[in-house]
C-alpha positions in Angstrom: 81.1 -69.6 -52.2 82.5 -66.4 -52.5 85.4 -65.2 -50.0 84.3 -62.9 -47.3 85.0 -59.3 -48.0 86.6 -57.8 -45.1 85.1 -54.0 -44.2 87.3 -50.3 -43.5 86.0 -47.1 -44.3 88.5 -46.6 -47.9 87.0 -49.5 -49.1 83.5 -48.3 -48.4 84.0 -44.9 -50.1 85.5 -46.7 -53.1 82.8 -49.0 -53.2 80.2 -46.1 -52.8 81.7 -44.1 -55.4 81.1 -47.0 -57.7 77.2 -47.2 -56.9 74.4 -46.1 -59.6 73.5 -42.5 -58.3 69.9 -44.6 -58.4 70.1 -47.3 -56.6 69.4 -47.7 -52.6 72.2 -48.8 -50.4 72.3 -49.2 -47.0 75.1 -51.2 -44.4 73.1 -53.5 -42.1 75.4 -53.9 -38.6 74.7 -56.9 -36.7 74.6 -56.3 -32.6 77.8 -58.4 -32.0 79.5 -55.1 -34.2 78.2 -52.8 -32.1 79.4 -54.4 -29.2 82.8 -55.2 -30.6 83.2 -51.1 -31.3 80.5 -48.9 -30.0 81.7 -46.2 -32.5 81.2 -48.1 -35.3 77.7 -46.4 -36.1 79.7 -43.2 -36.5 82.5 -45.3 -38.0 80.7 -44.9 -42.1 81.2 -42.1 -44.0 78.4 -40.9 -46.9 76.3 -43.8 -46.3 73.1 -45.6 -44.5 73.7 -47.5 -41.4 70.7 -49.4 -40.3 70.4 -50.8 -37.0 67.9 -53.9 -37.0 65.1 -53.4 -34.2 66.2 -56.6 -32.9 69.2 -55.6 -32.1 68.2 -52.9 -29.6 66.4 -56.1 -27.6 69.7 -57.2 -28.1 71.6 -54.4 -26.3 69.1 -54.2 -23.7 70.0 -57.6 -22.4 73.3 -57.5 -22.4 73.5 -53.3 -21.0 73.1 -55.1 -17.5 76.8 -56.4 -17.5 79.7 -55.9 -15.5 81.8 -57.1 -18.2 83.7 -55.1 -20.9 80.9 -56.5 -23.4 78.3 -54.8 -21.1 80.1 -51.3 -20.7 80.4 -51.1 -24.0 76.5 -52.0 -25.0 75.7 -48.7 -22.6 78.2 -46.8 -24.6 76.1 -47.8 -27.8 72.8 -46.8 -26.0 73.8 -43.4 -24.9 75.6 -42.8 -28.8 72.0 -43.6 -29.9 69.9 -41.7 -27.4 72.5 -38.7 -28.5 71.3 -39.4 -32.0 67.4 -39.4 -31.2 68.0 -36.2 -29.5 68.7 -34.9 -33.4 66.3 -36.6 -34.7 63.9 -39.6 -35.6 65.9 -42.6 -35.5 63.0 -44.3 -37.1 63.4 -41.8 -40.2 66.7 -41.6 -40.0 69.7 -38.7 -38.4 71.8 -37.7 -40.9 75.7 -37.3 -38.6 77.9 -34.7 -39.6 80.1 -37.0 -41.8 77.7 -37.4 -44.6 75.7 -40.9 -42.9 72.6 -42.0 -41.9 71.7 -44.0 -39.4 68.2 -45.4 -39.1 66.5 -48.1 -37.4 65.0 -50.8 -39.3 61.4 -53.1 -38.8 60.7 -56.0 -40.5 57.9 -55.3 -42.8 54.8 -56.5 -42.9 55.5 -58.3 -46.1 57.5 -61.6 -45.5 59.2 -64.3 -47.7 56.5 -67.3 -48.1 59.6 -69.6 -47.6 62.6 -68.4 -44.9 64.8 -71.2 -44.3 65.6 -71.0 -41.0 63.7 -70.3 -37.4 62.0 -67.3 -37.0 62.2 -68.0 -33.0 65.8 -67.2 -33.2 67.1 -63.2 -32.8 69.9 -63.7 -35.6 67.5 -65.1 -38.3 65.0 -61.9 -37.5 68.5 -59.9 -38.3 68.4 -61.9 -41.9 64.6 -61.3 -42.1 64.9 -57.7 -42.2 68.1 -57.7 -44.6 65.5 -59.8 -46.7 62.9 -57.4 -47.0 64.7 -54.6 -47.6 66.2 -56.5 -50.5 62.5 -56.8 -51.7 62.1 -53.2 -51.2 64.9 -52.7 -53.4 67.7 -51.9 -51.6 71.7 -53.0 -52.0 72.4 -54.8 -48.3 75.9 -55.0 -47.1 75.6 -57.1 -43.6 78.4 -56.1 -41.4 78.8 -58.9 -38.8 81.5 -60.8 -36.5 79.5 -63.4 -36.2 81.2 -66.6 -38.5 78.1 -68.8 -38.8 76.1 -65.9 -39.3 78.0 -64.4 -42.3 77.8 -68.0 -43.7 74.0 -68.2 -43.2 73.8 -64.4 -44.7 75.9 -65.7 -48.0 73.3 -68.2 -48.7 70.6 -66.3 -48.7 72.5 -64.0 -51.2 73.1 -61.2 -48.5 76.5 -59.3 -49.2 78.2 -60.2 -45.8 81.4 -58.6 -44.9 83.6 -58.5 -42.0 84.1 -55.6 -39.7 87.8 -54.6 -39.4 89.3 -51.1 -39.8 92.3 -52.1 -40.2 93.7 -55.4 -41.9 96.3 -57.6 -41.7 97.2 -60.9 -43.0 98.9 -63.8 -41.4 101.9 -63.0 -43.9 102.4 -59.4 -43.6 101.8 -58.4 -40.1 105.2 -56.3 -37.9 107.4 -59.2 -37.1 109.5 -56.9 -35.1 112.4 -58.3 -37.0 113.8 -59.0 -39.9 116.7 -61.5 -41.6 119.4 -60.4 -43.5 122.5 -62.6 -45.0 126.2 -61.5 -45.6 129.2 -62.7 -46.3 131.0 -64.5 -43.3 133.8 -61.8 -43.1 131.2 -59.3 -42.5 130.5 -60.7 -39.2 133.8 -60.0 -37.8 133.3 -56.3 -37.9 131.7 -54.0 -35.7 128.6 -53.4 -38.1 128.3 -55.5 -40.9 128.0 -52.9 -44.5 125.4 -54.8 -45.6 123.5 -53.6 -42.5 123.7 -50.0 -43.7 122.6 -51.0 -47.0 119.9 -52.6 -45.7 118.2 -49.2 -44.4 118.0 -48.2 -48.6 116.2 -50.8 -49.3 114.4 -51.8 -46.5 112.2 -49.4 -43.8 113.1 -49.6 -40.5 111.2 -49.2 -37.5 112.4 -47.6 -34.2 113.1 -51.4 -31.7 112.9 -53.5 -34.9 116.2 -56.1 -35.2 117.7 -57.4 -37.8 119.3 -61.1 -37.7 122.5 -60.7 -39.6 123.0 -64.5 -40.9 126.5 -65.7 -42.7 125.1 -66.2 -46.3 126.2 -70.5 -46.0 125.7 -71.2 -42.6 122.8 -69.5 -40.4 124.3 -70.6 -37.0 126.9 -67.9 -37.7 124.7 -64.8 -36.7 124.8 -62.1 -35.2 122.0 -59.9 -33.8 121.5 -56.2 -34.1 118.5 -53.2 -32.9 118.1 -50.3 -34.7 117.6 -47.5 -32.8 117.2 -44.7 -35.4 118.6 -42.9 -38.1 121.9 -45.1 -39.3 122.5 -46.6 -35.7 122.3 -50.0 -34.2 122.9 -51.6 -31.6 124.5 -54.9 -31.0 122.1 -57.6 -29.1 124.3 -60.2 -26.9 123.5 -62.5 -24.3 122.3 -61.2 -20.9 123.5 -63.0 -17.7 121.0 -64.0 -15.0 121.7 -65.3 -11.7 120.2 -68.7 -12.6 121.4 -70.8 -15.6 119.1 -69.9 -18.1 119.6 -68.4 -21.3 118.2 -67.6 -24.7 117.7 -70.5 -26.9 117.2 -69.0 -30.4 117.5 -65.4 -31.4 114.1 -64.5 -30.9 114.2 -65.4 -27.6 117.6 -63.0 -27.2 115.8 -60.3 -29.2 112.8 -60.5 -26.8 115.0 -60.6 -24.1 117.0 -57.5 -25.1 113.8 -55.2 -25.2 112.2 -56.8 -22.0 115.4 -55.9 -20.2 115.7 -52.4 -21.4 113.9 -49.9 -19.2 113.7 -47.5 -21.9 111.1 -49.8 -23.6 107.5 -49.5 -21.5 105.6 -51.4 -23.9 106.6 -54.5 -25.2 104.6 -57.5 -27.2 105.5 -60.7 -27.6 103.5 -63.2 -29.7 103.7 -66.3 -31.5 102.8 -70.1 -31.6 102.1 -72.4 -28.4 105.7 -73.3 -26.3 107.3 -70.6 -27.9 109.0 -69.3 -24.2 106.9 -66.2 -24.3 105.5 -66.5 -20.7 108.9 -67.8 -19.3 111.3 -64.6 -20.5 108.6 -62.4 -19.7 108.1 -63.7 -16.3 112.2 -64.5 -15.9 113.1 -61.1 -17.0 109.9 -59.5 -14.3 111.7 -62.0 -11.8 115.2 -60.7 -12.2 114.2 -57.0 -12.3 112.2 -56.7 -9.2 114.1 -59.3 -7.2 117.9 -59.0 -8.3 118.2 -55.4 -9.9 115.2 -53.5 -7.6 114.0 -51.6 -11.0 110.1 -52.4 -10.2 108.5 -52.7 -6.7 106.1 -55.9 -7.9 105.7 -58.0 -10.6 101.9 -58.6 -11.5 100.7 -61.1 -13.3 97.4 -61.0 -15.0 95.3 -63.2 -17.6 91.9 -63.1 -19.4 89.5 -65.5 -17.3 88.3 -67.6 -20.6 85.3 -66.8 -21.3 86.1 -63.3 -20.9 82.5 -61.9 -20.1 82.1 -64.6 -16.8 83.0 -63.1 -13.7 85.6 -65.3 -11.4 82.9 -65.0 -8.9 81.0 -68.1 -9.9 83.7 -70.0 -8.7 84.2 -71.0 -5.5 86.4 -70.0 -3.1 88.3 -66.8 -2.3 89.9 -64.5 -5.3 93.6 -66.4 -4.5 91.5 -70.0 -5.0 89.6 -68.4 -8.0 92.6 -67.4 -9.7 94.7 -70.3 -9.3 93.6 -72.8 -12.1 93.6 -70.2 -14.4 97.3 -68.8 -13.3 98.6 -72.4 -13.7 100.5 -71.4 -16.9 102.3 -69.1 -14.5 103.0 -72.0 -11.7 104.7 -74.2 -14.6 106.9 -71.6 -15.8 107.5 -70.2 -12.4 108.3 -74.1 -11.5 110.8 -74.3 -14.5 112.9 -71.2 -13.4 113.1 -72.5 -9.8 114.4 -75.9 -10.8 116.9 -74.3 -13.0 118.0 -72.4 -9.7 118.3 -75.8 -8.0 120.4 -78.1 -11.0 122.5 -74.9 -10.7 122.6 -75.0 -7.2 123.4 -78.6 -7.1 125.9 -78.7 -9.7 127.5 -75.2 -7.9 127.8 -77.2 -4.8 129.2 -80.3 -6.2 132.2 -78.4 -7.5 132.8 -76.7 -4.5 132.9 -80.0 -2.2 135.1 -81.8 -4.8 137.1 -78.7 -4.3 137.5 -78.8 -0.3 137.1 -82.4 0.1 140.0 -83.7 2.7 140.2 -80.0 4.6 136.9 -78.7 5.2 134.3 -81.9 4.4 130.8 -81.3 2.9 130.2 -77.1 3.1 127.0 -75.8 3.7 125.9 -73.4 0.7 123.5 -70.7 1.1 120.3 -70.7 -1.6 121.9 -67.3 -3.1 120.4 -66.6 -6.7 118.1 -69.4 -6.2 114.0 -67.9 -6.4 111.4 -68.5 -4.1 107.9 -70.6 -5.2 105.6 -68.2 -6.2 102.8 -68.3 -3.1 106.7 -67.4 -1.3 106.9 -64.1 -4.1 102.9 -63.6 -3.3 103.3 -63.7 0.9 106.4 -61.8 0.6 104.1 -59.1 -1.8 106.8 -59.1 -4.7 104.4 -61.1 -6.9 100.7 -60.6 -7.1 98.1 -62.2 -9.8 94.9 -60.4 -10.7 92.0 -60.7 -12.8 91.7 -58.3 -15.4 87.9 -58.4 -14.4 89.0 -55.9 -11.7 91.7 -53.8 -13.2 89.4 -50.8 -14.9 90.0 -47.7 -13.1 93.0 -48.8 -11.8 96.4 -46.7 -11.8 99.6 -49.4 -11.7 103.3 -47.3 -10.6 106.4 -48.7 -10.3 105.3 -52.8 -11.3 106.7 -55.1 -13.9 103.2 -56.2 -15.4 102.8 -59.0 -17.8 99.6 -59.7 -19.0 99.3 -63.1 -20.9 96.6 -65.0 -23.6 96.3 -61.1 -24.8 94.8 -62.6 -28.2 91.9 -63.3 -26.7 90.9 -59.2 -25.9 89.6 -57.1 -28.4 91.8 -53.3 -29.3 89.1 -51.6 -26.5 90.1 -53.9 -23.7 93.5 -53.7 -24.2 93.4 -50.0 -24.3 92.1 -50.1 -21.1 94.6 -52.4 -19.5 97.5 -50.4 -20.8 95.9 -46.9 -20.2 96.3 -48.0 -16.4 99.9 -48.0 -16.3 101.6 -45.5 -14.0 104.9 -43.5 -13.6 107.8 -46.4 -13.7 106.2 -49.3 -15.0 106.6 -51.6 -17.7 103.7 -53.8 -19.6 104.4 -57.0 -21.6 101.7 -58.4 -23.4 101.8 -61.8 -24.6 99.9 -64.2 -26.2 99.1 -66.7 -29.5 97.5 -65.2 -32.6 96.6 -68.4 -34.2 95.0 -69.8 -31.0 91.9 -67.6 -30.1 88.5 -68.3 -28.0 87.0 -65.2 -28.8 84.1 -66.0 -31.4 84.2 -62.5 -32.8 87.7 -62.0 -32.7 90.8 -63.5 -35.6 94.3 -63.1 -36.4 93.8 -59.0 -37.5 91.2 -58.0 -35.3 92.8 -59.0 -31.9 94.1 -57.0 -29.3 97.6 -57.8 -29.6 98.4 -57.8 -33.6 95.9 -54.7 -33.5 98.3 -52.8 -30.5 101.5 -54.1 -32.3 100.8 -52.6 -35.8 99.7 -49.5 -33.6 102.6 -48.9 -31.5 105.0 -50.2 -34.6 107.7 -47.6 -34.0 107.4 -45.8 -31.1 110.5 -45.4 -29.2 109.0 -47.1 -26.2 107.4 -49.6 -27.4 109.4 -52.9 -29.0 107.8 -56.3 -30.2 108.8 -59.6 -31.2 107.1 -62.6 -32.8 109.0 -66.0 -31.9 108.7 -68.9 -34.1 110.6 -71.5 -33.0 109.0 -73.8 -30.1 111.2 -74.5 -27.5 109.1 -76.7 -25.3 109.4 -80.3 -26.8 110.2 -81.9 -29.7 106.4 -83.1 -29.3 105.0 -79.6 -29.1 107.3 -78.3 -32.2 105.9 -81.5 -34.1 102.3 -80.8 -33.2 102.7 -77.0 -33.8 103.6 -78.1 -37.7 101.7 -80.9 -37.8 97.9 -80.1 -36.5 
C-alpha cells in the first residue's frame, strides 16, 4: 500500500500545477473535515471542492450539539448557505480565490460490484468518489477518518490527510536543545560555546539550551535565551515543601512556569513524565505562598470530548471527580511530601530540645491543604471545559491537562478566555491520543506550540525522561 499523502494548500498548488490542462480534478472532503475545520471549504486555492450530498445529512445531525463538534457543523452550514446566496451549489460557486465548490449526487449509474454496504453513510461517500472516477474525473479524498482512508486506498481512491500544517514526531519545537563543551567551560559565567551556538544554530525567544561537559553529561548546566546574544542561567527554585526538579527538563519547565513574564506555557511529553505535578506544584506555590494569582483552576477534556458530564450522575463536583483523579494523585504526592518534611523537620527539632523543653508542638507551616480543603477555601476550583466558552478568566493560574486530545479550534477557544493577570499551562501526551480524527501534528497542543514558537510570552518544554517508576519508564520503552 502506498503511504498516505498528507494535505496543505503548497502542496495542492504544486500538485495542480502539474495536472494535464485536460484532465478533470476535483478534492472530495469527507464530513468528519468539515467538522474538524469549518474553513476548510475555503481552505483550496484554484481548484474543485466537492461536498458529497451525504455529508450535508451528515451535518444536519450533528448541527443539534452543544458540543464544540456541533458549533462548528453550524459554522459549516451558514459558510454554505453564504455560498448558495452566490450561486448554485449544485452547479458549482466559484470563491474569490480561484475554487469551486459544488455539491455532488451519486449518479444514476452505479458499479455492478461495490464491496462494501450501501446502508452505511461512509461507503455512499466512496460511492460518489466512484462515479465521478467513471465520469472521468482525478479524486483526491480528503478525510480524518483512518479506516476510511484505508477503505478509500483499496478501491484505488487518492486519499490524503487533511493537515495545514505538518510535523513529524522527529522534528517538532522541543523547546530545548543540547549542547556539549569542554568541562572548563562550565566554570564560567557563559560558556563560549554557547555564543557560538547562536551562528549555527536558530534560536527561539524561551528556548534552553542544556550545556553538557563533552565526557560526562551529569556535569550540566542549564541556560534560557532570552534574545539577541543573552541568556540566562536556569538554577534550582526553592519551595516550601521538599520537592525539587529531577532532570533538567523538569528544571527548565519549572523555570518558565515560575516566571510571570511567560502567560503561555506547554508542556508535553510521554506518560509519568511530572507534567501535571510541576504544573500544579508551581499553581500551588504561586497562589498560596507568593499571592501572584487569586485561584488556581484546574480543567480537563471529559473523554469523549463531545459527551456532556451531565449524563452522569450527581452534582458537577460528583461529575468531575473521577475524571480529576489525575489531579487528587498528584495533589496527594505534594501533600505527603509536606508531611515526610514535616516529620523529619520535627524530629530534628525534638532531638534538639530533648531534656529542656520535651516533645514541642510544631505548627503545619508550609505544609498544603487536601484539595476539597483548596476547593472549600475557593483557592482551587476544577471545571469542565464543556462550560468554559464565553468565559473571561482574570487573575487565575490555569492549567489545563490531556490538551492532546482537543483539536487547534478548541484550544483557541480555551486560551482566547484568558484575562488581565493570568497564566495558562497546557499539558498533555502526544503519543497518547483518543481523538479518532486527531495525531501527533494535528493536535491542539503540537499545533499551539509550533504556533506560539517564539513569542516572548509564551515558553514550552517537552520532557522525556519518566519519573514515575522504574515500571512506567520500562513500559514507556518497552510497549
Amino acid at each position: 500500500m502506498k503511504p498516505v499523502a498528507r494535505f496543505d494548500q503548497q502542496r495542492c498548488l504544486m500538485v495542480n500545477q502539474k495536472t494535464k490542462k485536460n484532465e478533470k480534478k476535483i478534492y472530495v472532503l469527507d464530513t468528519n473535515v468539515l467538522v474538524y475545520d469549518p474553513k476548510s471549504v475555503l481552505s483550496f486555492e484554484g481548484v474543485e471542492v466537492g461536498i458529497p450530498s451525504i455529508s450535508l445529512e451528515q451535518l444536519d445531525e450533528l448541527k443539534k450539539e452543544e458540543s464544540t463538534r456541533g458549533r462548528n457543523t453550524r459554522e459549516v452550514i451558514r459558510i454554505l448557505d453564504a455560498l448558495r446566496e452566490k450561486g448554485s451549489l449544485r452547479e458549482g460557486v466559484r470563491l474569490d480565490n480561484g475554487s469551486v465548490v459544488r455539491v455532488l449526487f451519486i449518479d444514476e449509474f452505479k458499479p455492478e460490484q461495490f464491496p462494501f454496504k450501501m446502508r452505511i453513510e461512509d461507503n455512499e461517500i466512496l460511492m460518489t468518489i466512484v462515479t465521478l472516477q467513471q465520469n472521468g474525473y482525478h479524486v483526491i479524498f480528503i478525510s480524518k477518518d483512518l479506516n476510511l482512508r484505508v477503505k478509500a486506498d483499496a478501491l484505488g481512491i487518492e486519499v490524503q490527510d487533511y493537515i495545514k500544517e505538518h510535523v513529524t514526531k522527529d522534528d517538532f519545537y522541543h523547546g530545548w536543545v543540547r549542547l556539549q563543551v569542554p568541562a572548563v567551560q562550565l566554570t564560567t559565567d557563559v560558556p563560549a560555546d554557547l555564543l557560538t551556538l547562536l551562528d549555527e544554530h536558530t534560536l527561539v525567544t524561551n528556548e534552553f539550551v542544556l550545556v553538557e561537559a563533552q565526557h560526562n553529561p551529569y556535569n550540566h548546566r542549564i541556560f534560557r535565551y532570552v534574545g539577541g546574544k543573552k541568556f540566562m542561567p536556569v538554577v534550582d527554585p526553592v519551595f516550601p515543601w521538599p520537592l525539587k526538579a529531577r532532570n533538567p527538563q523538569q528544571l527548565m519547565a519549572l523555570n518558565l512556569l515560575l516566571d510571570p513574564s511567560v502567560q503561555l506555557v506547554c508542556l508535553f511529553g510521554p506518560a509519568g513524565t511530572g507534567k501535571t505535578f510541576l504544573a500544579l506544584l508551581t499553581g500551588l506555590y504561586q497562589v498560596l505562598i507568593k499571592d501572584d494569582y487569586e485561584k488556581l483552576l484546574v480543567s480537563r477534556p471529559v473523554v469523549p470530548l463531545g459527551r456532556d458530564i451531565g449524563y452522569l450522575p450527581g452534582t458537577i463536583e460528583e461529575k468531575l471527580r473521577s475524571w480529576m483523579l489525575p489531579v487528587y494523585d498528584n495533589m496527594e504526592y505534594i501533600a505527603h511530601a509536606g508531611r515526610m518534611g514535616r516529620h523529619f523537620e520535627n524530629i530534628d527539632q525534638e532531638y534538639q530540645y530533648k531534656g529542656k523543653k520535651g516533645h514541642m508542638k510544631f505548627e503545619r507551616k508550609g505544609t498544603p491543604l487536601s484539595l476539597d480543603d483548596l476547593i472549600r477555601a475557593n483557592k482551587l476550583s476544577l471545571e469542565a471545559i464543556t462550560y468554559m466558552r464565553g468565559r473571561s478568566i482574570p487573575y487565575q493560574f490555569i492549567l489545563i491537562d490531556e490538551v492532546q486530545n482537543l483539536t487547534p479550534h478548541e484550544v483557541k477557544t480555551i486560551v482566547s478566555r484568558v484575562g488581565a493577570g493570568s497564566k495558562m499551562v497546557l499539558t498533555g501526551d502526544p503519543y497518547q491520543i483518543d481523538s479518532p480524527y486527531l495525531d501527533f501534528a494535528s493536535n491542539g497542543l503540537v499545533v499551539t506550540s509550533e504556533r506560539f514558537k517564539g513569542q516572548p510570552i509564551f515558553g514550552t518544554v517537552y520532557l522525556e525522561k519518566s519519573e514515575r517508576s522504574d515500571l512506567a519508564q520500562l513500559a514507556n520503552d518497552l510497549l
